[in-house]
C-alpha positions as CSV (number, residue, x, y, z in Angstrom):
1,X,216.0,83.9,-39.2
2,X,213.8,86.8,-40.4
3,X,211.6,85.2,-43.4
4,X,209.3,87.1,-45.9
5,X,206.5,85.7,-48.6
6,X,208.0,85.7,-51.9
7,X,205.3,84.1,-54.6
8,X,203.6,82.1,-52.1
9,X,206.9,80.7,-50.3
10,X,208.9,81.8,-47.4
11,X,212.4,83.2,-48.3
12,X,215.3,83.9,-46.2
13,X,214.9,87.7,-45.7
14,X,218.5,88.9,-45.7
15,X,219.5,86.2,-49.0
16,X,216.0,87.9,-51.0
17,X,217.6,91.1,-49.7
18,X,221.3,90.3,-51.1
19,X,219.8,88.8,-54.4
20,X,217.7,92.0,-54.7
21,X,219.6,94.6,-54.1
22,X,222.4,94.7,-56.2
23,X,221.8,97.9,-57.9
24,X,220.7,101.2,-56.3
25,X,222.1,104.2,-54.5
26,X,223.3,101.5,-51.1
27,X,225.0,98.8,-53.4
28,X,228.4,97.6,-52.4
29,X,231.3,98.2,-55.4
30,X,233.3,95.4,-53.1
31,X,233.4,92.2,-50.8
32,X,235.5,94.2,-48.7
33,X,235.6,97.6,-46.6
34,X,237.2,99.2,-44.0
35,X,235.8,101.1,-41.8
36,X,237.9,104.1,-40.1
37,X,237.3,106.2,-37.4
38,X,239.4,108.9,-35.8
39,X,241.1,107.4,-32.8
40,X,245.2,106.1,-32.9
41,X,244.8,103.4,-35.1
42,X,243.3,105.7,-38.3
43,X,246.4,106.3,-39.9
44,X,247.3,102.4,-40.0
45,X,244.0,102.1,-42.3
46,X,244.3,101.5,-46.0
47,X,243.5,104.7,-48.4
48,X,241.7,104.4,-51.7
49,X,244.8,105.1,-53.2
50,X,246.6,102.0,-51.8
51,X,243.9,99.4,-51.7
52,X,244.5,97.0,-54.7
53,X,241.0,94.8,-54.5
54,X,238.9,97.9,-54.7
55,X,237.7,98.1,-51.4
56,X,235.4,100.8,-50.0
57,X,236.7,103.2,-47.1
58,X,234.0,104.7,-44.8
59,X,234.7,107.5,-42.4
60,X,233.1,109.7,-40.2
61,X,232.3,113.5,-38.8
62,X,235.7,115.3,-39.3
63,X,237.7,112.5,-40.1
64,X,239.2,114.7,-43.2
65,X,240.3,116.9,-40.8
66,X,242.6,113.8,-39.4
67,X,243.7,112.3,-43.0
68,X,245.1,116.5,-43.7
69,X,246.8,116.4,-40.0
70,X,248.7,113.3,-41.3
71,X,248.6,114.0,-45.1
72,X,246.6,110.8,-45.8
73,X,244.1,110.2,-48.5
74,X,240.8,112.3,-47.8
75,X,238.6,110.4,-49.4
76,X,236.0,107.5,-49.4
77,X,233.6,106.1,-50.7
78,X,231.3,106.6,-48.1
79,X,230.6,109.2,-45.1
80,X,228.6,109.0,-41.9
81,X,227.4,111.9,-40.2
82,X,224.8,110.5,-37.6
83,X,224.5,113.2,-35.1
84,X,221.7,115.4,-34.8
85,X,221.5,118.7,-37.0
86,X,222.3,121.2,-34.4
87,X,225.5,119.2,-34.0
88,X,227.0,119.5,-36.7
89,X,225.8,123.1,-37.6
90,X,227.4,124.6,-34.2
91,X,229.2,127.5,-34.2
92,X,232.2,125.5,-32.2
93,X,232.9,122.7,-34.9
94,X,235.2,124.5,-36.1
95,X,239.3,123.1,-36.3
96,X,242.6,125.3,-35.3
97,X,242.6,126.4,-39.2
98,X,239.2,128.1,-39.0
99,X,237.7,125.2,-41.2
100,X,234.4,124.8,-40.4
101,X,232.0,120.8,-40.6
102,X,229.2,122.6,-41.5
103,X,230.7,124.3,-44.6
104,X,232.4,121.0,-45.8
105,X,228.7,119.4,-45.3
106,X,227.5,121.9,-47.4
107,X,229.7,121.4,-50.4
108,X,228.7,118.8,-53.0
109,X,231.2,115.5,-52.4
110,X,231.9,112.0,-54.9
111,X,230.9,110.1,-52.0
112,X,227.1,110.2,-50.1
113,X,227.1,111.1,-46.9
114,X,224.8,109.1,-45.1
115,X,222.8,110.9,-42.1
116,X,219.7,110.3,-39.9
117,X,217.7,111.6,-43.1
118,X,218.3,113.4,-46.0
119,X,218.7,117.3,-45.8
120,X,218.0,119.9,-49.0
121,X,221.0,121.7,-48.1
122,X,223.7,118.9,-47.9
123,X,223.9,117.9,-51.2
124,X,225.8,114.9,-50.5
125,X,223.8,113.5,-47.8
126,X,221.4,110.6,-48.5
127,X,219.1,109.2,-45.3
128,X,220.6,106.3,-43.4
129,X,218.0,103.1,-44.2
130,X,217.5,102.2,-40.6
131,X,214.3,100.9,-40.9
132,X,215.4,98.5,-43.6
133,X,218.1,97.8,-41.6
134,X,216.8,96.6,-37.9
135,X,213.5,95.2,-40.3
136,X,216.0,92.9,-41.6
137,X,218.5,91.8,-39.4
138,X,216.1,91.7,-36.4
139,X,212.3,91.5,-37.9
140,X,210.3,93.8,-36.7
141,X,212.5,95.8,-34.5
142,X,212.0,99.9,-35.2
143,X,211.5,100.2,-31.4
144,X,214.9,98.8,-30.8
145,X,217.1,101.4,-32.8
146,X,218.9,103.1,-29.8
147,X,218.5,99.4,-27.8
148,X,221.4,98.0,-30.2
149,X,223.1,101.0,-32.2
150,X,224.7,102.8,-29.4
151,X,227.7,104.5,-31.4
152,X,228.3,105.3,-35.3
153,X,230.4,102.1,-35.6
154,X,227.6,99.8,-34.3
155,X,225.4,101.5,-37.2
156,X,228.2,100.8,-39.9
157,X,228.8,97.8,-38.5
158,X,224.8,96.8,-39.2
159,X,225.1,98.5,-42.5
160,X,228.1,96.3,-43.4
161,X,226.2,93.0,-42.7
162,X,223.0,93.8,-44.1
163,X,225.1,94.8,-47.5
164,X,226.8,91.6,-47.5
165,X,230.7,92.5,-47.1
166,X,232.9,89.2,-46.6
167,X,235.6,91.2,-44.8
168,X,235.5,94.0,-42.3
169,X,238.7,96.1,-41.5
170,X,238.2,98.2,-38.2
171,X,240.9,100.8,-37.7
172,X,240.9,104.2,-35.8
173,X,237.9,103.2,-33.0
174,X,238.3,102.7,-29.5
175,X,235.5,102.2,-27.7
């Protein structure tokens, strides 16, 4: 258990966290979210438009490109983006239809898009608190950040606890 000094006492870190950061540009809107990825199972998740308790969806990379394939819901209430900038800028992530990810980074979105920092020209895009995260959850751990987040669902996983969701849905990942 990771404990910091709170007016003179010790404090369970992640409980101060919870009872601290209710408001601000991370807090949760639910007890509940799913988190989707792009594999088979994707299209089994629940949408925002068919989730009755208000729970947040969080996708990833080109997932929107999936949801149009099957003519789901493309939005969420979160996005992760978590690979490097000349990624997601190449000339080669682009789909069948000539869409490209860097031009749908680009554009302004009603849901942040959380990356490995925040960049001037993504408007949506809003850095990734890792620091707060693995300080946390594991004390004083920003050596260990590629040790234990291997993959973008062992960061939203992370990002899920140290928010405080009761319930996790995992759909579209196979790892």
């Amino acid at each position: 258990m990771t404990t910091i000094a709170q007016e003179g006492k010790k404090v369970n870190a992640m409980e101060y966290h919870r009872s601290h950061y209710s408001v601000g540009e991370h807090a949760r809107k639910s007890d509940t979210v799913y988190i989707v990825g792009m594999a088979g199972s994707a299209p089994l998740a629940p949408t925002l438009d068919d989730d009755d308790d208000g729970a947040e969806v969080w996708k990833i990379n080109e997932a929107y490109r999936l949801d149009e394939y099957y003519g789901r819901d493309t939005t969420a209430t979160r996005w992760f983006q978590f690979h490097q900038r000349w990624d997601f800028t190449r000339r080669q992530n682009v789909d069948g239809s000539g869409k490209d990810h860097w031009s749908w980074l680009r554009k302004r979105h009603p849901f942040p898009i959380y990356m490995q920092e925040r960049f001037s020209d993504i408007p949506s895009s809003v850095a990734f608190p890792i620091d707060d995260i693995t300080r946390d959850l594991l004390g004083d751990a920003s050596s260990y950040h590629f040790s234990f987040f291997r993959n973008s669902l062992a960061y939203q996983l992370a990002f899920a606890i140290w928010l405080g969701f009761k319930k996790v849905g995992i759909y579209g990942w196979e790892l």
